[in-house]
N, C-alpha and C positions, 0 to 999 in steps of 0.2 A: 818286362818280359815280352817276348816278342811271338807273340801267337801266332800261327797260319793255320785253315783249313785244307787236307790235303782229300782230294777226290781220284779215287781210281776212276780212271777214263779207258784205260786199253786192257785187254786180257792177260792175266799170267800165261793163258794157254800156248806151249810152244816154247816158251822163257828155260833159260838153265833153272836148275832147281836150289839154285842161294838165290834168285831173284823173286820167285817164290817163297822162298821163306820169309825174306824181306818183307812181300807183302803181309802177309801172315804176324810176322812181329809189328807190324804198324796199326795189325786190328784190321785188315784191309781186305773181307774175303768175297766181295760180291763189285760185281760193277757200277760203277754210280755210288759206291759208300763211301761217307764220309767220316771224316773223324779230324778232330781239333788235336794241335799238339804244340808242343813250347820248344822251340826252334834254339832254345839258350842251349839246352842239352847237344853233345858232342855225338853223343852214342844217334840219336835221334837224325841229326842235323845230315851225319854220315848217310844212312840207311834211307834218305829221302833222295839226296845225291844220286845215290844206286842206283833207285828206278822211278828216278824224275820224269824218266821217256814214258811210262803206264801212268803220271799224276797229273793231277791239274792241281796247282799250289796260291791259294789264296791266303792275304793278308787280310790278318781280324783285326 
């Protein structure tokens, strides 16, 4: 399984409001928070894609 930790680094503020929710489904509601996720999933893999431009994406 292929882990990454992804870090919001940029603001949703300003963003269309599906880029926002995106954050939101990632668990992603404050600046600087992180959260681990399994990059195997498709639904996942997509939604990180989206707003790659707001993440910092580290391999675990």
């Amino acid at each position: 399984m292929k882990k990454v930790r992804i870090t919001q680094v940029r603001s949703g503020i300003g963003r269309p409001q599906d880029q926002k929710d995106t954050l939101v489904a990632l668990r992603l509601r404050k600046m600087n928070q992180s959260v681990e996720v399994d990059m195997e999933n498709p639904c996942i893999a997509g939604m990180v894609e989206k707003v790659k431009h707001l993440l910092k994406i580290e391999e675990i």
